[in-house]
BAROBA-870894 format. One line per 8 residues: number of its first residue (from 1); their letters; for each residue x, y, z of C-alpha. Coordinates in steps of 0.5 Angstrom, whole numbers, plus 500, padded with zeros to 3 digits. Layout:
<nodes>
NUM> A> X Y Z  ...;
</nodes>
This chain:
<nodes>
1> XXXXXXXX> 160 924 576  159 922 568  160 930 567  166 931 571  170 925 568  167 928 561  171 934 563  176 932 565;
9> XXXXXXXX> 178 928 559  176 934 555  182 938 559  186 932 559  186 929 552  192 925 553  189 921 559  183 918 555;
17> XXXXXXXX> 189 916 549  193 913 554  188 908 556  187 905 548  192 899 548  196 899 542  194 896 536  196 889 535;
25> XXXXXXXX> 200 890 528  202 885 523  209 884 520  210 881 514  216 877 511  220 873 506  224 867 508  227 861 505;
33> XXXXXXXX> 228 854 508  233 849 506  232 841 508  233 834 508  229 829 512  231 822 512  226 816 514  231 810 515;
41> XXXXXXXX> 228 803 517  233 799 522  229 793 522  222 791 519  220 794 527  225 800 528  226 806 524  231 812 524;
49> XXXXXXXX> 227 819 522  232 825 522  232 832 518  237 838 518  234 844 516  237 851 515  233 857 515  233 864 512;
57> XXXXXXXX> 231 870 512  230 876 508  229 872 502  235 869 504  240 875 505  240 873 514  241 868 519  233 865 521;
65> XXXXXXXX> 235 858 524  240 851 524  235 845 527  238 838 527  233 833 529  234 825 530  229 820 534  228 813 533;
73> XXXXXXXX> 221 809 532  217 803 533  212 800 529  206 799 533  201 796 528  201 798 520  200 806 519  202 807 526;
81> XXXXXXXX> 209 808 531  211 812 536  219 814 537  222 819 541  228 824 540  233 830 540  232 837 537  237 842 537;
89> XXXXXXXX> 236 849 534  239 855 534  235 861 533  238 869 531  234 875 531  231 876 526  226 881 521  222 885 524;
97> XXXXXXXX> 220 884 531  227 880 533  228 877 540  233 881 544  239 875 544  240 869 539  236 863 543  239 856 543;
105> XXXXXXXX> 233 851 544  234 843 547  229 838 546  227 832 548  221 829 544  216 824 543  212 822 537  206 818 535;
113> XXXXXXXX> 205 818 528  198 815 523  200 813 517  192 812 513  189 812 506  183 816 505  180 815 497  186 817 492;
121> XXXXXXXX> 191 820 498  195 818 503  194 822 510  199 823 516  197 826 523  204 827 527  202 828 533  209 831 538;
129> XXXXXXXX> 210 833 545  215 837 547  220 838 553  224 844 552  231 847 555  230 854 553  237 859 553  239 865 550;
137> XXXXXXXX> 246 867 548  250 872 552  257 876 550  261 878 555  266 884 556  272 880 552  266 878 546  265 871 548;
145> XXXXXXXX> 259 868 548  256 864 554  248 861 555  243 864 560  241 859 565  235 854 561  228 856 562  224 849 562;
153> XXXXXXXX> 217 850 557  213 844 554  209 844 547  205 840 543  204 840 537  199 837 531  201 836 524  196 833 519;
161> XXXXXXXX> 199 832 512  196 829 505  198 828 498  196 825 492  198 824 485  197 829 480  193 828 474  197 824 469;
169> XXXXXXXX> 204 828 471  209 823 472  217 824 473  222 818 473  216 814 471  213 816 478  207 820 479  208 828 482;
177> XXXXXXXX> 204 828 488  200 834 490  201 836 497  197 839 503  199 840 511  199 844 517  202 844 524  199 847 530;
185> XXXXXXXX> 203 849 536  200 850 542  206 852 548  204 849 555  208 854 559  209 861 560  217 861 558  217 861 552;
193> XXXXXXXX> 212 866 549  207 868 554  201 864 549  198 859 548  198 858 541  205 860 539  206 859 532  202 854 525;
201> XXXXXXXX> 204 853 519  200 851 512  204 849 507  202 846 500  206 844 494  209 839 490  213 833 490  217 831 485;
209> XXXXXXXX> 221 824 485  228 823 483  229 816 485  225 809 489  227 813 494  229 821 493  223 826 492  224 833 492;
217> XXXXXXXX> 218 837 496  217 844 493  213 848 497  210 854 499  209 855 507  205 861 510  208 862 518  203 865 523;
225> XXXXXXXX> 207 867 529  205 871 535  210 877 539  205 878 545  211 883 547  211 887 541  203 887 540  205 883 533;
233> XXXXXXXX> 204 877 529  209 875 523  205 873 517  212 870 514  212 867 507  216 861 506  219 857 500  221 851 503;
241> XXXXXXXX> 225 846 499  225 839 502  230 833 500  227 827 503  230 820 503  226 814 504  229 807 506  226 800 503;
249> XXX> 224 797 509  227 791 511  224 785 510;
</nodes>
């Protein structure tokens, strides 16, 4: 039996090819990322986080992604609140391995964040739970578009954030903070991907104050996604530039 399926293969060599998998393939990019993130108190208990980010491709050239995200919190004890929220972001094909239509996701989310001293540096673990309405932008006979029906998805997601002064170097009589993170995310259905880990995101860099409440974050984000689809992965490098705003807290 061993000598007939030899044989056969010898004669046929396309059938012992067709049942090698393609091999899983990288593609690598370059994109810019612009922000602004804002953590407002409302009272000595209540606070307003929100951010807008407009995203880049192509090292700027093409459309990537529009995100607005808003959400309310609670301080539960010092270093620690939890909140829930609204995210809209509207995606485009983009790069090497782009979807098939521009995707608009509708969100839903809860936050619980952890605010903690360790030595010199401040560390922050986020921790985010996502409901997701997931619908792709359709363009009909007269060129106008239209949405899909949603597909519903669940994610969940894990940020862990330090950062520190840097030696003596100070902006503003401020210290520049020196600044290290990285965001997991794990899908929790098929909808979206078809994997469990869909995407995580290391970044390091700077921050820079401008003001008591303005500071300028300079980072360099590399992006890790999965296209099961396309046997591929993005290995995207990102510059990230974040204006952030922190309210006094009320008293």
């Amino acid at each position: 039996m061993s000598a007939s399926l030899t044989a056969l293969c010898a004669v046929s060599p396309s059938l012992a090819v067709g049942q090698t998998p393609t091999p899983w393939r990288t593609a690598r990019q370059e994109h810019l990322w612009l922000a602004t993130f804002v953590d407002q108190p409302i009272t000595t208990r209540w606070a307003f986080l929100g951010d807008v980010q407009w995203r880049r491709t192509n090292e700027g050239d093409n459309p990537q992604q529009l995100l607005t995200r808003g959400s309310l919190t609670y301080r539960i004890t010092p270093g620690f609140r939890l909140g829930a929220g609204i995210n809209y972001v509207a995606t485009a094909p983009y790069g090497e391995l782009p979807s098939a239509r521009p995707l608009r996701d509708r969100q839903i989310f809860y936050i619980a964040q952890i605010n903690q001293k360790l030595g010199g540096a401040d560390v922050m673990h986020r921790y985010r739970f996502e409901n997701r309405w997931l619908a792709d932008v359709l363009e009909d006979v007269s060129g106008k578009d239209s949405l899909s029906a949603s597909r519903f998805a669940r994610r969940a997601r894990y940020m862990i954030r330090g950062s520190r002064p840097v030696g003596g170097l100070a902006l503003r009589r401020q210290p520049v903070l020196g600044i290290v993170q990285n965001e997991l995310f794990v899908g929790l259905s098929r909808a979206d991907r078809g994997v469990a880990v869909d995407q995580n995101r290391f970044s390091f860099g700077a921050g820079l104050p401008l003001s008591t409440t303005k500071r300028l974050d300079v980072l360099w984000l590399q992006q890790w996604i999965p296209v099961s689809r396309a046997r591929a992965s993005e290995n995207n490098g990102t510059l990230w530039l974040v204006l952030n705003h922190t309210g006094k807290a009320r008293q």
